[in-house]
DRENVEX-780615 format. One line per 5 residues: number of its first residue (from 1); for each residue x, y, z of C-alpha. Coordinates in nm, 4 decimals. Example, Ala and Ser with C-alpha at 12.3 -4.5 7.8 and 13.67 -1.06 7.14 Angstrom:
BEGIN
1) 1.2300,-0.4500,0.7800  1.3670,-0.1060,0.7140
REM end
This chain:
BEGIN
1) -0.1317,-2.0773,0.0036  -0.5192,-2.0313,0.0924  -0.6862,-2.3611,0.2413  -0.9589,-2.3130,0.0036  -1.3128,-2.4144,0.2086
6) -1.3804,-2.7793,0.1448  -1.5995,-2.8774,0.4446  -1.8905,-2.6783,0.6158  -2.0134,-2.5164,0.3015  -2.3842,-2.5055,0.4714
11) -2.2779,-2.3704,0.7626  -2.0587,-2.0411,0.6426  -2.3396,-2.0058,0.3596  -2.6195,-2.0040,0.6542  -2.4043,-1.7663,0.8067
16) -2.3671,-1.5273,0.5178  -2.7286,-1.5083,0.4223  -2.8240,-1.4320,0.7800  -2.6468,-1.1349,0.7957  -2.4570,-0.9003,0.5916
21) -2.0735,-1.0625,0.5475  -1.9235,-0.7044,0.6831  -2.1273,-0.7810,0.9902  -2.0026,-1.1037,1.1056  -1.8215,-1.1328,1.4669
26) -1.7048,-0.7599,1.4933  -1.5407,-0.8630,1.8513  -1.2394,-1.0188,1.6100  -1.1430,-0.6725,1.5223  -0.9704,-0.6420,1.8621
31) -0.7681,-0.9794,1.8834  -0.4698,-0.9852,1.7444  -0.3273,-1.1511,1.4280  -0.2038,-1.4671,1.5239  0.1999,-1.4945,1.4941
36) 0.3318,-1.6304,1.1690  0.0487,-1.4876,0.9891  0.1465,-1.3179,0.5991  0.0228,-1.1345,0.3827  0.1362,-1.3037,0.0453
41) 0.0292,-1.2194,-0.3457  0.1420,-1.1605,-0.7093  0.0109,-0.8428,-0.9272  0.1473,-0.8045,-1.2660  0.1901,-0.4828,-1.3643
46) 0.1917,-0.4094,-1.7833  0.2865,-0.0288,-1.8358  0.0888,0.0130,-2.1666  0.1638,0.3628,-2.1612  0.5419,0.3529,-2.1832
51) 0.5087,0.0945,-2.4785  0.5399,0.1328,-2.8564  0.3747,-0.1884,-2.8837  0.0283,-0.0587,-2.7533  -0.1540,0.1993,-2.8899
56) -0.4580,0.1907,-2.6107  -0.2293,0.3746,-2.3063  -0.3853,0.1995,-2.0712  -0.1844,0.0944,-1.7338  -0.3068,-0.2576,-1.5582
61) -0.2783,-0.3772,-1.2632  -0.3772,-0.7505,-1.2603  -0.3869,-0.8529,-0.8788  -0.3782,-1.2596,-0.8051  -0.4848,-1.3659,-0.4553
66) -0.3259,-1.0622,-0.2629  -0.4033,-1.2722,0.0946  -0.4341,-1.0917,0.3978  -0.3175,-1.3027,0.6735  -0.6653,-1.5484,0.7346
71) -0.9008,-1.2075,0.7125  -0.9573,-1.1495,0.3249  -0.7518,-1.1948,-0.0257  -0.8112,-0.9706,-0.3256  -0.8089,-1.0186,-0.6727
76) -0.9104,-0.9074,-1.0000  -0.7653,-0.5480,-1.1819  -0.7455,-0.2370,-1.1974  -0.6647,0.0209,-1.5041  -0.5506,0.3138,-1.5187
81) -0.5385,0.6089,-1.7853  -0.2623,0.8002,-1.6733  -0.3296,1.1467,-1.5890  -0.6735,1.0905,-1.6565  -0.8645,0.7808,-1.4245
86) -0.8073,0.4447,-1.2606  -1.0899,0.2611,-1.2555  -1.0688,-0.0692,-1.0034  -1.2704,-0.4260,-1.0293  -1.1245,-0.6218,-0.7092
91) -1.3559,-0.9611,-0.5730  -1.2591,-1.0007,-0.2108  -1.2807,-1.3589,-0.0771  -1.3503,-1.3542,0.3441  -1.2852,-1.5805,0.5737
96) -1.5262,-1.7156,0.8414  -1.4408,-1.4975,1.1688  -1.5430,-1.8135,1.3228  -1.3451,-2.0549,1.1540  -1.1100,-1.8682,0.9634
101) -0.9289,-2.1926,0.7679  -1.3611,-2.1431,0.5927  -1.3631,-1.9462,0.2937  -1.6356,-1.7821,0.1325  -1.4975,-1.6309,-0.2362
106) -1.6491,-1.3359,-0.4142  -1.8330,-1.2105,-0.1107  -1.7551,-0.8276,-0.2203  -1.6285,-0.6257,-0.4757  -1.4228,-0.3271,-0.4832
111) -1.5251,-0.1215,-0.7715  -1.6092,0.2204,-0.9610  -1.3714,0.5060,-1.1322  -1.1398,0.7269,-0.9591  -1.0472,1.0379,-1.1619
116) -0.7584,1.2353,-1.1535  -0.7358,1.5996,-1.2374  -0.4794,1.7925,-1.3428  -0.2901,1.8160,-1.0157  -0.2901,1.4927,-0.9760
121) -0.5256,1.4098,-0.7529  -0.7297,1.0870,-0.7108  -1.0967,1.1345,-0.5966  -1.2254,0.8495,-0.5554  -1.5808,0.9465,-0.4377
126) -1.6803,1.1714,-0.8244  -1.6247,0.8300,-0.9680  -1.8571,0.6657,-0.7274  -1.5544,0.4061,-0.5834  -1.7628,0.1742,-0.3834
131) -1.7533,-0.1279,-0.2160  -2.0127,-0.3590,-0.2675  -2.0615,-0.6653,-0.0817  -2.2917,-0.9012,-0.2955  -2.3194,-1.2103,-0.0794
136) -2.5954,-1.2236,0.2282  -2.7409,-0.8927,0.2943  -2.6231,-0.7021,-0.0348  -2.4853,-0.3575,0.0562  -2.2812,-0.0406,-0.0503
141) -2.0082,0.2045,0.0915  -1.8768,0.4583,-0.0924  -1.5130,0.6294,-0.0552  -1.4772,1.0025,-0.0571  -1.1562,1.2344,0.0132
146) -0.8861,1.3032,-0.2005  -0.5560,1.1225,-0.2584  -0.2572,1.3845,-0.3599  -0.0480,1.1978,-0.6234  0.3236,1.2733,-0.6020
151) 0.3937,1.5849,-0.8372  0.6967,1.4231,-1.0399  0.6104,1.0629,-1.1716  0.8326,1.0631,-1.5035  1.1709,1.0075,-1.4774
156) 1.3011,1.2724,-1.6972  1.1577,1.5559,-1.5147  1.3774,1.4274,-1.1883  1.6494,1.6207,-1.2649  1.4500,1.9308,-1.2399
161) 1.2869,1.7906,-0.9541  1.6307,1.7197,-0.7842  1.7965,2.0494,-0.8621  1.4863,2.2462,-0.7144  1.5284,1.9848,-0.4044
166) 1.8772,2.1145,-0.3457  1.7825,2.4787,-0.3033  1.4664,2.3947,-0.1273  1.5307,2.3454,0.2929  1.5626,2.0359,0.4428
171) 1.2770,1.7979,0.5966  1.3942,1.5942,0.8931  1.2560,1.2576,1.0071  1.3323,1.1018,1.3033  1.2992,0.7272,1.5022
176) 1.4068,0.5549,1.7617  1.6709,0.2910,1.7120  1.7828,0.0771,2.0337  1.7249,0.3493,2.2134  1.8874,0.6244,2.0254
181) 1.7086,0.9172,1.8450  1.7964,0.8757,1.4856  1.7686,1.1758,1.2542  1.7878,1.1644,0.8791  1.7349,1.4882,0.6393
186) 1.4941,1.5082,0.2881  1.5523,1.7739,0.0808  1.1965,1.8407,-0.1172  1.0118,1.4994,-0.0294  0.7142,1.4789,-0.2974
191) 0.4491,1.3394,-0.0756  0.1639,1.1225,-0.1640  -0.1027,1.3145,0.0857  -0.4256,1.1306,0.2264  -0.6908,1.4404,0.2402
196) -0.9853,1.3640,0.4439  -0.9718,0.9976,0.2697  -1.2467,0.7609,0.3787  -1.2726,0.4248,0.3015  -1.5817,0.2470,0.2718
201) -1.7187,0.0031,0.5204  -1.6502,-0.3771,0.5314  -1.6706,-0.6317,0.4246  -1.6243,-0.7018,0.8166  -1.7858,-0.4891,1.0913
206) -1.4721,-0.4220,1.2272  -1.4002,-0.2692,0.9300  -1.6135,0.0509,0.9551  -1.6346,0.3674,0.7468  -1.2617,0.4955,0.8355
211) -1.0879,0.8077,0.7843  -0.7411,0.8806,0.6663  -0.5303,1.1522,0.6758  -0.1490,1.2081,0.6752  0.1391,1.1865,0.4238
216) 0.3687,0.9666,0.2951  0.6499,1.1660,0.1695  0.8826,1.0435,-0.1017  1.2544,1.0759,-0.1521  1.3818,1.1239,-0.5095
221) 1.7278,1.1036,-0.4070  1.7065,0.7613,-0.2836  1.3600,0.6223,-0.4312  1.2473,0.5860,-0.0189  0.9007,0.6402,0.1147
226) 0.8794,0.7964,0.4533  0.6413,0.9254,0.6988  0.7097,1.2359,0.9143  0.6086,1.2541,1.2734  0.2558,1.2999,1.2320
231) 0.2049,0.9546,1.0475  -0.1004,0.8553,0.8441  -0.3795,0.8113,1.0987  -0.6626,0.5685,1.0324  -0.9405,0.6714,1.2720
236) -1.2746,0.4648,1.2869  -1.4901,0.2864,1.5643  -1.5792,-0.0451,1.6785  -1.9178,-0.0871,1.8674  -1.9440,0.2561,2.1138
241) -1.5856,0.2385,2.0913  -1.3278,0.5494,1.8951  -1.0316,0.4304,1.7912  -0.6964,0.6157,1.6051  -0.4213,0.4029,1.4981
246) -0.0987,0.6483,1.3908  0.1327,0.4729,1.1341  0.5139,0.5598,1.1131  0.8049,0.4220,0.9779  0.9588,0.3920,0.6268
251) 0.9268,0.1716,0.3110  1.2667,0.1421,0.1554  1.3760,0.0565,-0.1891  1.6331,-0.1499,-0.2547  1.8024,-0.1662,-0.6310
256) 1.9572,-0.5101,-0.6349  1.9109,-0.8370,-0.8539  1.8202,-1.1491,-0.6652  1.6027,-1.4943,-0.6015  1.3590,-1.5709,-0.3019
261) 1.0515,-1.8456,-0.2730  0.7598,-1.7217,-0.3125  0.4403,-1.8188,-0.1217  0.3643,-2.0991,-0.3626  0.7223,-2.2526,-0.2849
266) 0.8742,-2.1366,-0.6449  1.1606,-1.9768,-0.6957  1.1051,-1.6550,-0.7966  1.4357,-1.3728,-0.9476  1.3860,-0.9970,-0.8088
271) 1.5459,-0.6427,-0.9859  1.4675,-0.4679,-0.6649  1.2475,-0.4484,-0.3641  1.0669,-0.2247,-0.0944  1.1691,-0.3281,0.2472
276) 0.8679,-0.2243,0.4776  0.9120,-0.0704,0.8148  0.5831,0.0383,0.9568  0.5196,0.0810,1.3044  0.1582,0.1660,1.4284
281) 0.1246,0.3774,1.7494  0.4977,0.3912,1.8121  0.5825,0.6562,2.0801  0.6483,1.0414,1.8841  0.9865,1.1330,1.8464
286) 1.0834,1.5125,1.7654  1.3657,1.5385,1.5549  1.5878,1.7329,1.7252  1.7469,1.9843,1.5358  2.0236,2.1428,1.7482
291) 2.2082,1.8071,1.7566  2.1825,1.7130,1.3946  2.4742,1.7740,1.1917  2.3281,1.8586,0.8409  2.3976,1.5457,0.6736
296) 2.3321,1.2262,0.6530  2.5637,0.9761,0.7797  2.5781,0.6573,0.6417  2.5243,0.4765,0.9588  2.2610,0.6904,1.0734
301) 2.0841,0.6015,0.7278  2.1585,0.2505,0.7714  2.0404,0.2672,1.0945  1.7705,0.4670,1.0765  1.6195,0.1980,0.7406
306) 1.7294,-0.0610,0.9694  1.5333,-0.4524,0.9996  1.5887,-0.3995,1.3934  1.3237,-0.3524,1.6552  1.0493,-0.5443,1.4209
311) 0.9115,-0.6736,1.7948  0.6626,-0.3478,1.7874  0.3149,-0.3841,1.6105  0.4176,-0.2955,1.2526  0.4130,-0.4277,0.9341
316) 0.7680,-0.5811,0.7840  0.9224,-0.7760,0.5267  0.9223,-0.7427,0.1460  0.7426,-0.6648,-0.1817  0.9786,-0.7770,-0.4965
321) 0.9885,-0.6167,-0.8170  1.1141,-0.8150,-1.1192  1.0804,-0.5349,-1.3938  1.1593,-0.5238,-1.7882  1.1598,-0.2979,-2.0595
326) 1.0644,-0.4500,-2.3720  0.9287,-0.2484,-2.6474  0.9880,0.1045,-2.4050  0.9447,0.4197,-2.5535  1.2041,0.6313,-2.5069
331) 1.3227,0.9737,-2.4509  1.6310,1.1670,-2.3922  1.8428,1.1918,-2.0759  1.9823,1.4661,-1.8934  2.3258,1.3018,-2.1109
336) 2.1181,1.3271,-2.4745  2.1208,0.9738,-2.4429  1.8171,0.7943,-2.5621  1.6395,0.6107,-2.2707  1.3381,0.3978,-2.1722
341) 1.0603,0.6116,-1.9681  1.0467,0.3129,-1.6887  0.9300,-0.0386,-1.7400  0.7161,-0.1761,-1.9252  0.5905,-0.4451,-1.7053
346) 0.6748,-0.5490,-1.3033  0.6112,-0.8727,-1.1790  0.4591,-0.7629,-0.8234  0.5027,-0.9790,-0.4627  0.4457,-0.8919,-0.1836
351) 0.6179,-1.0999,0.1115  0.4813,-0.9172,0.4411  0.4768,-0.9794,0.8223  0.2446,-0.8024,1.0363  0.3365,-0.7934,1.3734
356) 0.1152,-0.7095,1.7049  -0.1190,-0.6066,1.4779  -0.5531,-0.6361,1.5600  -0.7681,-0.7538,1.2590  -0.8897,-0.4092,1.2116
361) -0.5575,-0.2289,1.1865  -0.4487,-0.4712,0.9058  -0.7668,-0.4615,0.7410  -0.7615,-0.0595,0.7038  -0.3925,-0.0695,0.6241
366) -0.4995,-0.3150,0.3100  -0.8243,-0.1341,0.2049  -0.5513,0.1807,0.1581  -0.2576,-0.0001,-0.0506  -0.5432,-0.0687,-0.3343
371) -0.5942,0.2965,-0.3797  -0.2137,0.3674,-0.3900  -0.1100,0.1420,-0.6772  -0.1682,0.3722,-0.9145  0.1156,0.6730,-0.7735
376) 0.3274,0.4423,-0.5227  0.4283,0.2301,-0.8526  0.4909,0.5241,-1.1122  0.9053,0.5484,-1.1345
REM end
């Protein structure tokens, strides 16, 4: 749980009217986040679209305290008209790069519309998606680029989905697993592309303007996110310096009914969960396709989603999904049957280690995940 500031209130506010809060003590971008660090928070998650209780249609995405290791914790909402725009209102809280157990709350705000056109894609810059930071020196960074939603997003257009999968060729991905070359096949990943995506500056320097760009492909088969060999790459600079951080790995989901603590110390019951594997600047692997077999073998899966190796700089652990369906509309299944659409609401946490990892690559992972709520949580 956040220490919330109690003592030195003069000096941090000195501090942040003296200079703009996203230009505080850029050298911390470099160091690296100290060991046992988390990143802990609860979003709730109410489906109004897939109800027959609400005639509005609007999705929202209530975020409380999403804390970023001792950098910066979001919270606030976002909602979402599916098909149509998602339009965000996130206060960030920062903590003093010189003392980070000092907190300074609401120092910017994540804000603005991103519309969605037909083909699904999010552009965030024709709804002017900005962040704002209102604290100190008050200034404003827009986003621009395009995020390509995943094509299917209802359930009961899978089976479609599926059956054009199985004529379609396969996509291999590849990693290395204590030592060995582990090679799993995809047949028709959906991916959710980053196109020319930047995201604004701050509210630290060492978070500058950064661009994205890359994919991360979904499985229908097995409800897995994946990234191919050319990762999502974040590149930015600190100072005179360039920097590109590639991220690979694999977020897996995992259907299962269970209990953990959350980072409040309650006990909390799970219907599921995506186990994160992300590595950042892991060596390339190629998948080699004269020695792969053509199908998946359950240990290579196993192995290849495994929790070993989380020594590199990555980003590991859990986010838990405790979803119901009360009041779903429904619709038929490939069976006739009647059936809910998806949930109706998902309790949200996430339970996160990053590992190795500077200040600035976490940072630019978490100013991403915010934009991705909206297709990485559509069943």
């Amino acid at each position: 749980m956040i220490h919330r500031m109690t003592a030195g209130v003069a000096t941090l506010a000195a501090l942040l009217a003296a200079t703009p809060a996203w230009a505080q003590s850029s050298n911390r971008g470099l160091q690296t986040v100290a060991d046992g660090a988390k990143v802990t928070g609860h979003m709730t998650i109410d489906f109004n679209s897939r109800s027959v209780r609400n005639n509005i249609g609007l999705d929202k995405y209530s975020i409380e305290a999403l804390t970023v290791a001792d950098l910066m914790a979001y919270s606030g909402s976002a909602q979402r008209k599916p098909e149509d725009t998602i339009t965000y209102s996130l206060r960030i809280d920062v903590n003093n790069p010189q003392n980070p157990s000092q907190i300074a709350k609401d120092v910017a705000i994540l804000r603005g519309e991103t519309p969605i056109d037909e083909g699904g894609r999010y552009q965030p810059e024709s709804g002017n998606l900005r962040l704002d930071i209102v604290k100190g020196q008050q200034s404003s960074g827009k986003f621009g680029g395009v995020i390509q939603g995943r094509e299917v997003t209802r359930w009961w257009e899978l089976g479609e989905q599926i059956n054009r999968a199985s004529q379609a060729a396969d996509k291999l991905y590849s990693r290395t697993v204590n030592g060995k070359v582990v090679t799993i096949q995809v047949k028709n990943p959906d991916p959710l592309s980053f196109q020319g995506l930047v995201l604004a500056p701050g509210p630290f320097s060492f978070l500058p303007q950064t661009r994205v760009s890359g994919n991360l492909d979904y499985d229908y088969e097995l409800g897995n996110w994946l990234t191919d060999n050319n990762g999502i790459s974040f590149q930015y600079a600190v100072g005179n310096q360039a920097y590109t951080d590639k991220v690979t790995g694999s977020i897996r989901y995992v259907e299962e009914e269970g209990n953990f603590t959350d980072a409040k110390g309650q006990s909390r019951n799970y219907t599921g969960y995506y186990d994160y594997n992300l590595r950042f600047n892991e060596p390339v692997v190629k998948p080699e396709e004269a020695f792969f077999g053509g199908e998946n073998k359950d240990a290579d899966v196993e192995a290849f989603f495994g929790t070993v190796e989380q020594n590199q700089a990555g980003l590991y652990g859990r986010v838990y999904y405790l979803d119901s369906e009360d009041g779903c509309r429904r619709e038929k299944n490939e069976s006739g049957q009647m059936e809910c659409i998806g949930p109706t609401r998902s309790e949200v946490y996430w339970d996160l280690k990053p590992v190795k990892l500077t200040y600035s690559q976490l940072g630019n992972w978490f100013k991403l995940e915010p934009l991705m709520i909206g297709p990485f949580n559509d069943e």
